[in-house]
C-alpha positions in Angstrom: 45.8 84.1 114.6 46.7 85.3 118.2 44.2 86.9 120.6 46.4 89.9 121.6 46.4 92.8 124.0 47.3 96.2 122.3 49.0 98.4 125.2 49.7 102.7 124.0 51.9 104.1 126.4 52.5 107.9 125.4 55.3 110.2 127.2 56.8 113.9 127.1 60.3 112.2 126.3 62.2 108.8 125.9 65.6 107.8 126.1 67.3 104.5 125.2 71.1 105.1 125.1 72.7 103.8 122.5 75.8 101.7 123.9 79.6 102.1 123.4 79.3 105.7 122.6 81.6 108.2 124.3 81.6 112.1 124.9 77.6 112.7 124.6 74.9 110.3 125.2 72.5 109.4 122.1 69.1 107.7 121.9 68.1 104.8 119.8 64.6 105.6 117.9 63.6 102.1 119.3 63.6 100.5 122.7 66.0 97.4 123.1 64.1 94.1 124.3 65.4 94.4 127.9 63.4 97.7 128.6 60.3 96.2 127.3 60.9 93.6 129.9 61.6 96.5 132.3 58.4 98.1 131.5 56.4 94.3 132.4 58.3 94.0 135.5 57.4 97.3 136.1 54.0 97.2 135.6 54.0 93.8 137.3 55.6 94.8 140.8 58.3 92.1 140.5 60.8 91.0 138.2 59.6 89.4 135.1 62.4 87.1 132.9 61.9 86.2 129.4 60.2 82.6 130.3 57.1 83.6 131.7 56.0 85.9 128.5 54.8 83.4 125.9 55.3 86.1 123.1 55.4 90.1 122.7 56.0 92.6 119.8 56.2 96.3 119.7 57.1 99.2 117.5 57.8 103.2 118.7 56.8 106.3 116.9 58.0 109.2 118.4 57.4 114.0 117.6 61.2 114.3 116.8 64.6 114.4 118.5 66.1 117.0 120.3 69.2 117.5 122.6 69.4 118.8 126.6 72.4 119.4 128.6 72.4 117.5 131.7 74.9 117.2 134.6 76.1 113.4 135.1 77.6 112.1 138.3 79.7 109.3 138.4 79.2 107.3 141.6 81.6 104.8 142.7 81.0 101.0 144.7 83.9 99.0 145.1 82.2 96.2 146.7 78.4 95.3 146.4 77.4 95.7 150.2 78.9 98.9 150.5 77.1 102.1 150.1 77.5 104.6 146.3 79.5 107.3 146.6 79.4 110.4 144.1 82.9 111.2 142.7 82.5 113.4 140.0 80.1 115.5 138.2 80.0 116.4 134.4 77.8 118.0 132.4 77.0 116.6 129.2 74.6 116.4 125.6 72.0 113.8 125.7 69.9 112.9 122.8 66.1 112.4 123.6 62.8 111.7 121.6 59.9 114.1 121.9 56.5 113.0 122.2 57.0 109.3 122.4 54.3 106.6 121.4 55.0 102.9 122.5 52.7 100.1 120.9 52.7 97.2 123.1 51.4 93.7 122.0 50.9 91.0 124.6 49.3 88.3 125.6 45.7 88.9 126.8 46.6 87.9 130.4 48.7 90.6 131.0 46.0 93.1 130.9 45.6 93.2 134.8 49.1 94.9 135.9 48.9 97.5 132.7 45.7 98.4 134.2 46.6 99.2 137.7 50.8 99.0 137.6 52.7 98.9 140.6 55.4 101.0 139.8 55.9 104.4 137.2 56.4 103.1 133.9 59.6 104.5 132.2 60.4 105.0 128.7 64.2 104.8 129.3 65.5 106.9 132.1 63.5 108.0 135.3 62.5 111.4 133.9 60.8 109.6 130.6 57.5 109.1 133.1 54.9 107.1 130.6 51.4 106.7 130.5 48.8 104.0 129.6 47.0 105.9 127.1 44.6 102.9 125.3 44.5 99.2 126.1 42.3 97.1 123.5 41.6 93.9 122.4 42.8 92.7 118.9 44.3 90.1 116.6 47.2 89.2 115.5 47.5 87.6 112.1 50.5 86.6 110.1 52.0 87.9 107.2 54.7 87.3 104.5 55.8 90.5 103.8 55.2 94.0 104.5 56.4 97.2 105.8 58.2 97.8 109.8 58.9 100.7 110.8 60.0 102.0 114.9 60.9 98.3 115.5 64.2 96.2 116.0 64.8 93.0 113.2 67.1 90.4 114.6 70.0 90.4 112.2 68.6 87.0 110.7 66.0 89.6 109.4 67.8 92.4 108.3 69.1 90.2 104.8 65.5 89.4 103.7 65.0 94.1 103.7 64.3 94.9 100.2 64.5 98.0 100.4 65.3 100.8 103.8 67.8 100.8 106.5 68.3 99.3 109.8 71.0 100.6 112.3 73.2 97.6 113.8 73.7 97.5 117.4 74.7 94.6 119.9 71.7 95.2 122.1 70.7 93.0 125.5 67.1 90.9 125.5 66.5 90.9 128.9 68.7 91.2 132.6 68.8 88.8 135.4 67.2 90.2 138.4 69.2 93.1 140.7 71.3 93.9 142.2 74.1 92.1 140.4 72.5 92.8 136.9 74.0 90.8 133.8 72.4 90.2 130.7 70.8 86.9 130.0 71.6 87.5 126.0 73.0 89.6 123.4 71.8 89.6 119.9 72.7 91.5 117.0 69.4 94.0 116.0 68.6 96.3 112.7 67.5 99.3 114.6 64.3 100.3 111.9 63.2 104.2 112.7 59.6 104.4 112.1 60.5 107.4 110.0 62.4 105.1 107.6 60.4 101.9 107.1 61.7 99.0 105.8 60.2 96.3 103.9 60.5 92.6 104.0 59.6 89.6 102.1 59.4 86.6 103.8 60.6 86.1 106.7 58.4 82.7 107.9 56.5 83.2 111.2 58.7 86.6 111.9 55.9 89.2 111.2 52.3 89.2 112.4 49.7 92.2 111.6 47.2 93.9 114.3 44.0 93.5 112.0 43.0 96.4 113.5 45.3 99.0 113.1 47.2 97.3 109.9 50.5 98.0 111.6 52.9 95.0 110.8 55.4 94.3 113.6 57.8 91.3 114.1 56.8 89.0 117.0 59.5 87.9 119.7 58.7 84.6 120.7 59.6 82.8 124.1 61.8 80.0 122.5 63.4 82.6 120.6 64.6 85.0 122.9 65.5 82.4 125.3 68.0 81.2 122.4 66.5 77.7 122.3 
């Protein structure tokens, strides 16, 4: 059993690109790991790396999908002292979720920044402003099997599915600090759309249940997203 925190952050949109793709920009149904470490940083004040969060887990549902036009510019910095320029503008699609709902689990000492964060907290891109809707107090048990949906399953997951789909992408866990962003790790996810559950069977100390709300979610521990 873990004592947890349950963080709902709702939005008006979200956007988490989907990587690779060219000609109009698309959203994954799910946030990769590296903007939930975005949002703790965020909520923090400070940059927060992989090795001070002891565990976490999270799953998305969102209204629907729609698509917006928006006008791009490409900025341009050939060395990293000088200043951006703007060299080009284009307009193009981009993919977005409607009425986004982020369930956050964390440990309980990371109630304080959620509370009173010191910076906006974003569901993708600077316009997907969220809100801390509900933070509570709840358990975390484990389970052998059950159903996921609006999460990511690392792809050791994805072959103990019985039934559903997952979405493959080569996704980053977390960044190093700015300005020279690179990311720590990459790691092959099953992109799970909470409108198409999937259900595993036992996948040993992978999936944990909020005894509140029933949901099942799989937990990212510290050892495992550090790759140890």
């Amino acid at each position: 059993m873990l004592e947890a925190l349950r963080i709902t952050l709702t939005a008006y949109t979200a956007s988490f690109r989907v990587p690779h793709f060219v000609g109009h920009q698309l959203t994954l149904p799910v946030p990769p790991l590296s903007t939930i470490y975005g949002l703790i940083s965020a909520a923090v004040g400070r940059w927060v790396l992989p090795e001070e969060v002891e565990w976490l887990a999270y799953r998305l549902e969102y209204g629907g999908k729609q698509m917006d036009l928006e006008a791009i510019w490409t900025v341009e910095r050939k060395k990293p002292h000088e200043s951006a320029r703007f060299v080009t503008r284009n307009v193009i699609q981009r993919e977005f979720l409607a009425f986004p709902a982020l369930t956050l689990y964390l440990p309980p000492e990371w109630e304080a920044p959620f509370r009173r964060p010191r910076y906006p907290l974003l569901l993708g891109r600077t316009q997907d402003v969220a809100g801390v809707e509900e933070i509570a107090r709840t358990v975390l048990e484990p389970v052998d099997e059950g159903e996921v949906g609006g999460v990511l399953l690392p792809m050791e997951l994805i072959k103990m599915a019985e039934r559903g789909s997952a979405w493959l992408h080569n996704l980053p866990v977390a960044f190093t600090e700015e300005p020279l962003r690179h990311p720590l790790r990459m790691h092959i996810f099953g992109v799970v759309d909470a409108r198409r559950p999937a259900h595993l069977r036992g996948p040993e100390g992978w999936l944990v249940r909020d005894t509140q709300t029933s949901a099942i979610v799989p937990i990212y521990r510290r050892e495992w997203v550090q790759g140890e």
